[in-house]
C-alpha positions as CSV (number, residue, x, y, z in Angstrom):
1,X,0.0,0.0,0.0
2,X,3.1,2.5,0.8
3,X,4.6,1.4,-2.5
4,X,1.3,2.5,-4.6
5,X,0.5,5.6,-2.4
6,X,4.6,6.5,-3.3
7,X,3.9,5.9,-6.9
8,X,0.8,8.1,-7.2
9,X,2.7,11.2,-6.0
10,X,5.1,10.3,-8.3
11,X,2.5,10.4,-11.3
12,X,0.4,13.4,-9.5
13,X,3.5,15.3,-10.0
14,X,4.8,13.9,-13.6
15,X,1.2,15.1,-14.9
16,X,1.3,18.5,-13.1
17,X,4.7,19.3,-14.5
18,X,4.3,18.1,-18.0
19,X,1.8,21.3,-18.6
20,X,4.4,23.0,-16.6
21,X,7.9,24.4,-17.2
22,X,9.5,28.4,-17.2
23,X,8.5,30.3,-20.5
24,X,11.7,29.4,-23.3
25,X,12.8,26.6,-21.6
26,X,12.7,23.3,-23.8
27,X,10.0,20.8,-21.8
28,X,12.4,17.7,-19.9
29,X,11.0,14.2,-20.5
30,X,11.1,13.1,-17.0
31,X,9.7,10.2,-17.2
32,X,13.1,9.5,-20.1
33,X,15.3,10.9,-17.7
34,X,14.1,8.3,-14.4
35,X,17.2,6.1,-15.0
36,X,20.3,8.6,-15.7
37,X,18.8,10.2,-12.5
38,X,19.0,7.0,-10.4
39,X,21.8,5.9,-11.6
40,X,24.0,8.9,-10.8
41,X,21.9,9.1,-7.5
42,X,23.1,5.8,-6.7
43,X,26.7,5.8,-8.2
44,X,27.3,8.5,-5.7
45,X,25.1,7.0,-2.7
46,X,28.1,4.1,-3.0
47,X,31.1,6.5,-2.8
48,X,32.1,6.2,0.8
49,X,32.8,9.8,1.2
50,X,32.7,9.8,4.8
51,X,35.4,12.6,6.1
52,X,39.3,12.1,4.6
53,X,37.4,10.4,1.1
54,X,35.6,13.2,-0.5
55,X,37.5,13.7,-3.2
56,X,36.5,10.7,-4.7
57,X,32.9,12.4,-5.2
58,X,34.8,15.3,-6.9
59,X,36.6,12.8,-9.1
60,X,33.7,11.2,-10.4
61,X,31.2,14.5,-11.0
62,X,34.1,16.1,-12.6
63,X,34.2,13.4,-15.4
64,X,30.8,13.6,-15.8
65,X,30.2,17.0,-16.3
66,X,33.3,18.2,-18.4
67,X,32.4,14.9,-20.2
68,X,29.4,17.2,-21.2
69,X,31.5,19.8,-21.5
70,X,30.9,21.7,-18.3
71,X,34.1,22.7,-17.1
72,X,34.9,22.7,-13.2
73,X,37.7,23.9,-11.0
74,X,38.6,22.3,-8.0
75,X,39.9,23.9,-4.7
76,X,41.5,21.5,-2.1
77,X,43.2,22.4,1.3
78,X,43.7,19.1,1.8
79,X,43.9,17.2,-1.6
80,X,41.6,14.5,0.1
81,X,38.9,16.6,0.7
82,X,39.1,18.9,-2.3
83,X,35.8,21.3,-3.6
84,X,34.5,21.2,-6.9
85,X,33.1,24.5,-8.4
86,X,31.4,24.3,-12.0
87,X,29.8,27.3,-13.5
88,X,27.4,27.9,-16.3
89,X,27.7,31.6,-17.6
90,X,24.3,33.8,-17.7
91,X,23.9,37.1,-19.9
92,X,25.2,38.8,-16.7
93,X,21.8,41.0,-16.3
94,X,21.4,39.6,-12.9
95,X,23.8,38.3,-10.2
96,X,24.6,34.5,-10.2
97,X,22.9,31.5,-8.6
98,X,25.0,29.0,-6.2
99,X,23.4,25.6,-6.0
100,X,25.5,23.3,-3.4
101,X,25.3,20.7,-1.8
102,X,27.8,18.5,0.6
103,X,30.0,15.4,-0.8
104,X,30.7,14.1,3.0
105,X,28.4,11.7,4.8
106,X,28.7,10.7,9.0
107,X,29.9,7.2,9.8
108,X,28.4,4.4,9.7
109,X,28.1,1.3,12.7
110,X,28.0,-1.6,9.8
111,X,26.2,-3.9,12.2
112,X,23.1,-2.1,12.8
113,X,22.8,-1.9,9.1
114,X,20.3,-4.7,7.4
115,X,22.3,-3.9,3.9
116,X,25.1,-2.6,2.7
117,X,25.6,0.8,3.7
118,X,27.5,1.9,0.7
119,X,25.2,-0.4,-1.6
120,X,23.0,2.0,-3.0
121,X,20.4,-1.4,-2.1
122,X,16.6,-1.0,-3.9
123,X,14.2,-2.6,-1.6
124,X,10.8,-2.5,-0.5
125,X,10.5,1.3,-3.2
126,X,13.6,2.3,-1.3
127,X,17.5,3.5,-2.3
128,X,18.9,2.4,0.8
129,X,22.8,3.8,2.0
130,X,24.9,6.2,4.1
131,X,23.8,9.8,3.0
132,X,20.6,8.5,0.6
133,X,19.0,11.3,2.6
134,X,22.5,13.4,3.7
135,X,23.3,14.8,1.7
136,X,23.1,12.7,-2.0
137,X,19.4,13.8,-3.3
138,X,20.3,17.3,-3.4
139,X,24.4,16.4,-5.0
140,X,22.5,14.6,-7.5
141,X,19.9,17.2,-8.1
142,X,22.2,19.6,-8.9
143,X,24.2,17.8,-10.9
144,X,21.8,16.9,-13.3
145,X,20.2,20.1,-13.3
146,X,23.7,21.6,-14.7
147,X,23.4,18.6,-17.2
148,X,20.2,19.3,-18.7
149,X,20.9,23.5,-18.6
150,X,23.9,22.3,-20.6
151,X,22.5,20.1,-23.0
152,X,19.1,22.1,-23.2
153,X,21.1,24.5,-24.1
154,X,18.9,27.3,-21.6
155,X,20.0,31.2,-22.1
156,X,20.5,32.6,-18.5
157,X,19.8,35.8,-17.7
158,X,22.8,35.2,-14.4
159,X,24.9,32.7,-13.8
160,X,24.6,29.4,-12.2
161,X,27.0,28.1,-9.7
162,X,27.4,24.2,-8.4
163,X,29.6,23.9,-5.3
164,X,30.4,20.3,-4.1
165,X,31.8,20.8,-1.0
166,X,33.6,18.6,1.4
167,X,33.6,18.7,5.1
168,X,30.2,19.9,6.1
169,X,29.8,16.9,8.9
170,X,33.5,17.1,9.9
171,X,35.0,20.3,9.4
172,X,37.5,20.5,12.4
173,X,40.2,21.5,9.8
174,X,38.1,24.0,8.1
175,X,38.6,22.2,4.4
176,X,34.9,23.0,3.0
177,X,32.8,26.1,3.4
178,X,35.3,27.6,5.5
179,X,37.8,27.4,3.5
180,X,35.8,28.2,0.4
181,X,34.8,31.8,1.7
182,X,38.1,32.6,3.1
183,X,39.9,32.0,0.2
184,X,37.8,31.5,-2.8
185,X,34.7,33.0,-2.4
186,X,34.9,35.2,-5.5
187,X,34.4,31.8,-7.5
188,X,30.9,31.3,-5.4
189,X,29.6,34.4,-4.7
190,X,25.8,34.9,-5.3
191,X,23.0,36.9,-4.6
192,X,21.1,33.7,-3.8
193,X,21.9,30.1,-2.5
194,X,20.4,27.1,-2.6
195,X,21.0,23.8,-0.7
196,X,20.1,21.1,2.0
197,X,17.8,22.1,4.8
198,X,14.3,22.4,4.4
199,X,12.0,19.3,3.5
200,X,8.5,18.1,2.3
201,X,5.5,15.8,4.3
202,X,3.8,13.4,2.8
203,X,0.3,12.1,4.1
204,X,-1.3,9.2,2.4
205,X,-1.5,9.7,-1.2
206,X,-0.1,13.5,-1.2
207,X,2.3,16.0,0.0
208,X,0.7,17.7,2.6
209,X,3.2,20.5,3.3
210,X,6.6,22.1,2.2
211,X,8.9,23.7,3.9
212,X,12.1,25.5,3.4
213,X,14.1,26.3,5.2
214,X,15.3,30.4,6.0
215,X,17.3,30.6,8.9
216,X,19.3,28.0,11.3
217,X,20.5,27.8,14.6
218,X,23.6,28.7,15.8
219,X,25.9,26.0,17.5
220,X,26.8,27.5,21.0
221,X,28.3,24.7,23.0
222,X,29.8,25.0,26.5
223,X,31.2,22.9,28.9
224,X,30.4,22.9,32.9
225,X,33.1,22.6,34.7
226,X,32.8,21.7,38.8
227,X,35.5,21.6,40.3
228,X,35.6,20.3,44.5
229,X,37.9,18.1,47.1
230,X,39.5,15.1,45.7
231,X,39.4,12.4,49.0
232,X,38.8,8.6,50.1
233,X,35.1,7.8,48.6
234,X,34.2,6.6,51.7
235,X,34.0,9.6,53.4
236,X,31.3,11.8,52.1
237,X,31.8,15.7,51.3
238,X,29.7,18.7,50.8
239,X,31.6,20.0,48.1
240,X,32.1,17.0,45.9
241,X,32.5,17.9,42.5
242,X,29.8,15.3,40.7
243,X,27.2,16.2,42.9
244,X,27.6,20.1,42.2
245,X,27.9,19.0,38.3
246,X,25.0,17.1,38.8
247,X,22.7,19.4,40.3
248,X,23.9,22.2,37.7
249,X,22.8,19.7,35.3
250,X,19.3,19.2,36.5
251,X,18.8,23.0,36.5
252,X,20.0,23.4,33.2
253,X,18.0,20.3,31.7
254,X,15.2,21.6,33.2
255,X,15.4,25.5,32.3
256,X,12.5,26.4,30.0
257,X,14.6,29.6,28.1
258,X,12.3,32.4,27.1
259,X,9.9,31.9,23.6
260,X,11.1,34.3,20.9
261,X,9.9,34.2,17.5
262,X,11.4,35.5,14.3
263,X,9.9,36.0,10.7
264,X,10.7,32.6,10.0
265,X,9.0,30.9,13.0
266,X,6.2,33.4,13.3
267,X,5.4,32.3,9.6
268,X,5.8,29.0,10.3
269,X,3.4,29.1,13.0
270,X,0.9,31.3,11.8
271,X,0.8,29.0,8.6
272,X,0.5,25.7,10.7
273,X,-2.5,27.4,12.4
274,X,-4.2,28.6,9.5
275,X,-3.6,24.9,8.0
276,X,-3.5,22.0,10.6
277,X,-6.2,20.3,11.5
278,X,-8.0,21.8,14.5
279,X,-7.0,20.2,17.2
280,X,-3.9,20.4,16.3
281,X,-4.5,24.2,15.2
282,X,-5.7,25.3,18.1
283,X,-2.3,24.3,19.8
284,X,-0.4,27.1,17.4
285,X,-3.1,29.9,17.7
286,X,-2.4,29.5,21.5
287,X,1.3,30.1,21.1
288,X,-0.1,33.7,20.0
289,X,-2.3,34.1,22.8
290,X,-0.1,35.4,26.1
291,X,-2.9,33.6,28.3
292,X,-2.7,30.2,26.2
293,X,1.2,30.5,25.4
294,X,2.6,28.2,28.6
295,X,0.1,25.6,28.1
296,X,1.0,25.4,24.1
297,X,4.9,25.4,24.3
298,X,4.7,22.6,27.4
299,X,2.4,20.4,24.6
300,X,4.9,21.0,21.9
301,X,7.8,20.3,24.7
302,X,6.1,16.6,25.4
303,X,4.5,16.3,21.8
304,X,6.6,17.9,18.7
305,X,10.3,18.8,20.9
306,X,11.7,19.8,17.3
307,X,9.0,22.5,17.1
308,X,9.3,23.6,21.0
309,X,13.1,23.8,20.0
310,X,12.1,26.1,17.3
311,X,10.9,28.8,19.7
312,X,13.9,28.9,21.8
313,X,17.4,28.9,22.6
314,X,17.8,25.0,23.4
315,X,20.1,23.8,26.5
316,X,20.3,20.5,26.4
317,X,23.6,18.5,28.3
318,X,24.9,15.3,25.5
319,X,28.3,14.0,27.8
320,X,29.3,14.1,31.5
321,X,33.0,13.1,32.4
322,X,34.2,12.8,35.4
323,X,36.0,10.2,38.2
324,X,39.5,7.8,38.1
325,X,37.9,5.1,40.3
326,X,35.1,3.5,42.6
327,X,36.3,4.8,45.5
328,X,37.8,8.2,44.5
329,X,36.4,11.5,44.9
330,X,37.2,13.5,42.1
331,X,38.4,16.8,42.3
332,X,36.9,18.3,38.6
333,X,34.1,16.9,36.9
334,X,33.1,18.3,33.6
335,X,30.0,18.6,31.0
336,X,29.1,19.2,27.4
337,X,25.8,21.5,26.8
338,X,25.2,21.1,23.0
339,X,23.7,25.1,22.9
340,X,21.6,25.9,19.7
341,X,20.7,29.6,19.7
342,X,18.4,31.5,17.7
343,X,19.5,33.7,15.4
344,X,20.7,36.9,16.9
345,X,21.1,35.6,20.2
346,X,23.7,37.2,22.6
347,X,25.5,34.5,23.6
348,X,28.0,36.1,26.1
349,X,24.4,37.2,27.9
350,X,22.7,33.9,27.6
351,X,25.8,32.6,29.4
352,X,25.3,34.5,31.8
353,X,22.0,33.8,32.7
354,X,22.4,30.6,32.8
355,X,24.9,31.5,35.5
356,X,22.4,32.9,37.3
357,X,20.0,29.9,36.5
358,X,23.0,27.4,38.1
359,X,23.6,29.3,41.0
360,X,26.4,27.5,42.1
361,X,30.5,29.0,42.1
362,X,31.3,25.6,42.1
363,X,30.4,25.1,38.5
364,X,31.7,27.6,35.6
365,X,30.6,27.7,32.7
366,X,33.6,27.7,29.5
367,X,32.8,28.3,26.1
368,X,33.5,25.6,23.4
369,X,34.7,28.2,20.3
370,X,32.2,28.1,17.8
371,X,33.0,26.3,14.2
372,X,30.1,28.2,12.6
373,X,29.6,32.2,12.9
374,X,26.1,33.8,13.8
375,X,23.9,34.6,11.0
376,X,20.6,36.5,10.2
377,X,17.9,34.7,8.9
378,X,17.2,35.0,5.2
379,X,14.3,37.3,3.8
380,X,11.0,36.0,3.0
381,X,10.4,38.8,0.3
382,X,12.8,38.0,-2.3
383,X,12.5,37.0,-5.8
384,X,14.3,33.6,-4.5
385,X,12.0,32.8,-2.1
386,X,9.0,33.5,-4.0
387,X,10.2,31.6,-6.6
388,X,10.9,28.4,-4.3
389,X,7.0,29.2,-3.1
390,X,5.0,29.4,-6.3
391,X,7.2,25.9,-8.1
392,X,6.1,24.1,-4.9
393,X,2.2,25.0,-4.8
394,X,2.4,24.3,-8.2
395,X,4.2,20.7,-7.8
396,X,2.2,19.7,-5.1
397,X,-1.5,21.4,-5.0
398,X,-3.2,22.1,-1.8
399,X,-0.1,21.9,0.1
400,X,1.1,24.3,2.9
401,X,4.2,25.7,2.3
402,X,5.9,27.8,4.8
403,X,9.6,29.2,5.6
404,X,11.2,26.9,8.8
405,X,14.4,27.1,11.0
406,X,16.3,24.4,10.9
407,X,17.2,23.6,15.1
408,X,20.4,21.9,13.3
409,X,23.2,23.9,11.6
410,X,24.3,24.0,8.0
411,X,26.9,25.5,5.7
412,X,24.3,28.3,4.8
413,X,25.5,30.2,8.3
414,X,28.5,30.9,6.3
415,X,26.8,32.3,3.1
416,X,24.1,34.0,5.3
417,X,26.6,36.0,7.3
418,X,28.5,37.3,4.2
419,X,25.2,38.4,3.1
420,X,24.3,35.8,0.8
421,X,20.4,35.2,1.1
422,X,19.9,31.2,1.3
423,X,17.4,28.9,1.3
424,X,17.3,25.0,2.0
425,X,15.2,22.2,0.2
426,X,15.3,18.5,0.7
427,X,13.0,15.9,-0.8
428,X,9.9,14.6,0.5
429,X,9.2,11.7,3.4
430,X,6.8,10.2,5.5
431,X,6.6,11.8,9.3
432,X,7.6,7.3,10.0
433,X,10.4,7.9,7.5
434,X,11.3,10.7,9.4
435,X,11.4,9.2,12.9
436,X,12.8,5.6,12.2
437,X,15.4,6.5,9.0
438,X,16.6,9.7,10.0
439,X,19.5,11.7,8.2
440,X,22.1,10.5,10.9
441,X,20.7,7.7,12.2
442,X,21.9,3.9,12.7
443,X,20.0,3.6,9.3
444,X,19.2,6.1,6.3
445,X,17.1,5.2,3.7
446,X,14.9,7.1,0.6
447,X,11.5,6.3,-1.3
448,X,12.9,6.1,-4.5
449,X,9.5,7.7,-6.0
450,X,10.4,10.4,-3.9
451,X,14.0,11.5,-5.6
452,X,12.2,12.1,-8.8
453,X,9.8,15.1,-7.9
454,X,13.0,16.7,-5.8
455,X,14.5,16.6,-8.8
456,X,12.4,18.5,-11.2
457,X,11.6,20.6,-8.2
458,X,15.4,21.9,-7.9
459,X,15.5,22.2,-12.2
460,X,12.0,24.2,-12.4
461,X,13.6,26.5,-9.6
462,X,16.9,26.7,-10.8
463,X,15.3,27.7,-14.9
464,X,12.3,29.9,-12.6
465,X,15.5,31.9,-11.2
466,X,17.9,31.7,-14.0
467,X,16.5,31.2,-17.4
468,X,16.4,34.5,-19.7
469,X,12.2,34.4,-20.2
């Protein structure tokens, strides 16, 4: 039943689009292309690019698209985690267009995993594999939609960029995005970007909402440090350093930081009202509502934690270590708070209010430096945006679509803060899909019928945006 309610939204959308397409563009025979699209999908899905091996991503789109006659440059800091940058050139009327999209995947614990996770394994309507959700759709979207603008020949009123970049899991050394707008951001810069980061629903037989994604969290990690006595652990002490960790912890854990919305969230909310069921709607109208506000946030806290995450800086503690035996008491004891702030967040005041919170000058609070920088959110009235709006009402009727903040981090902080507006798209899944085979998780997996509609989604945006008209 999954299977055929997969396939009609695959169909719903082939029929929409085939009376579809930007004005002077030549119409794409999707339904021609299905196989060159899952087989580069799946070529790179088996590429073990996980970090230290993503230059053997680069190597292979670089034969394919200057086997089309695309012609790429590649940037490497360290030649085993090298960039590739591939442009198409536009009339120059308007400023260019960077699609991009990460060649790195996270590990993998082969023993959880009931295929191979480099397989690229079709089973059950899936492509299952390390990075079938993170970040390979949108690599493979992108790279065939520089195919067909090639081979379509499409006149371009600005230029198009693709960026495969390395590093955006692992980035300790600073070989991806970092290094890409330190010292070659002339070759990227654009007045709009486009990558990973926003998503679509589906419900049954359709998708039931779209969203994409304008503005991110900011990674703000700090450690806890309590420090007390060392002695014998069988003599018990008042200022023993795990206990003061510990209760600092259960403070922390338990501090519900103030609700602040943004544009993007108070968008996101007020569309989810407006749309949702009415149960379910009623919960977002109260978020609006200073007298039903508490009693909303603590239903989103037990029910949807990704939205209550959305309305706040988050606090929430990941590793404690501490202790050199059973019966020693240790004299420091330490803590990780993994720290996502909303955009525009003072972080040297949140600190200390969470001083203030902990209470205790046994415990101090150290920053962990920050691998991202802060960025604003990206504007909801641009011609990007708009763009990214309209293709997706149009691909999937009767859907909401609505900006969201990512409570995760991305390579668009970089672009945002150096002014670039950017917006995130990823393809569509089940809310089951998106619980049990997470981007991340012990196991990652993709409807197959569901790569084809992100596909023409990223091309109809990309000519929308691009194409001279």
């Amino acid at each position: 039943m999954k299977r055929l309610a997969a396939l009609a939204i695959a169909a719903g959308v082939m029929c929409t689009l085939r009376a579809q397409g930007p004005v002077g563009v030549k119409p794409v025979d999707w339904n021609a292309l299905r196989p060159e699209i899952l087989q580069h999908y799946r070529d790179l899905v088996k590429i073990d690019t996980t970090a230290g091996h993503e230059t053997l991503a680069v190597d292979y789109l670089k034969k394919i698209l200057e086997g089309e006659g695309i012609r790429t440059q590649t940037f490497a800091l360290d030649p085993k985690r090298a960039n590739l940058v591939a442009r198409l050139k536009g009339n120059g009327s308007k400023r260019p267009l960077l699609i991009l999209a990460h060649t790195d995947v996270v590990g993998v614990q082969r023993e959880k995993w009931p295929v191979d996770p480099f397989g690229a394994v079709m089973k059950d309507g899936y492509v299952w594999g390390r990075g079938s959700k993170d970040d390979k759709p949108v690599l493979a979207a992108n790279l065939i939609t520089m195919l067909l603008l090639k081979r379509l020949g499409v006149t371009l009123d600005r230029d198009v960029i693709f960026l495969a970049e390395s590093g955006e899991e692992a980035d300790t050394a600073g070989v991806g995005i970092n290094y890409m707008v330190r010292e070659h951001f002339a070759d990227i810069d654009a007045e709009f970007a486009m990558t990973e980061g926003g998503g679509a629903t589906i419900e049954g037989t359709r998708v039931s909402r779209v969203d994409i994604g304008t503005a991110e969290k900011l990674p703000a990690r700090a450690r806890l440090v309590a420090t007390g006595t060392a002695g014998h652990g069988s003599v018990p002490r008042l200022d023993n350093a795990l206990v003061h960790l510990g209760a600092a912890l259960e403070k922390v854990g338990r501090w519900e930081t103030p609700m602040r919305l943004n544009d993007t969230t108070r968008a996101y909310f007020e569309t989810l009202a407006a749309t949702s069921p009415p149960e379910r709607a009623s919960i977002y109208k109260a978020l609006f509502d200073p007298k039903g506000a508490a009693g909303a946030q603590k239903y989103l806290r037990e029910k949807s934690p990704a939205e209550y995450s959305m309305l706040r800086t988050s606090v929430v503690p990941t590793m404690v270590k501490g202790g050199v035996g059973m019966n020693v008491i240790p004299s420091e004891a330490e803590a990780t708070l993994d720290i996502r702030a909303l955009p525009g967040e003072n972080i040297d005041a949140f600190y200390a209010e969470m001083g203030k919170v902990i209470a205790d000058p046994a415990v101090t609070i150290v920053p962990i430096p920050q691998t991202r920088p802060p960025s604003p959110a990206s504007k909801l009235d641009t011609g990007m945006y708009r763009v990214m709006e309209q293709v997706a009402k149009k691909m999937y009727p009767g859907a909401a679509v609505l900006p969201s903040m990512s409570t995760g981090s991305s390579d668009m902080a970089q672009l945002r803060a150096k002014g670039m507006q950017s917006y995130g798209i990823d393809p569509a899944a089940t809310e089951s899909d998106a619980l049990h085979y997470p981007a991340h998780g012990d196991v990652e997996r993709l409807q197959e019928s569901s790569l084809y509609p992100f596909v023409q989604y990223v091309w109809n945006v990309v000519t929308e945006i691009a194409a001279h008209k």
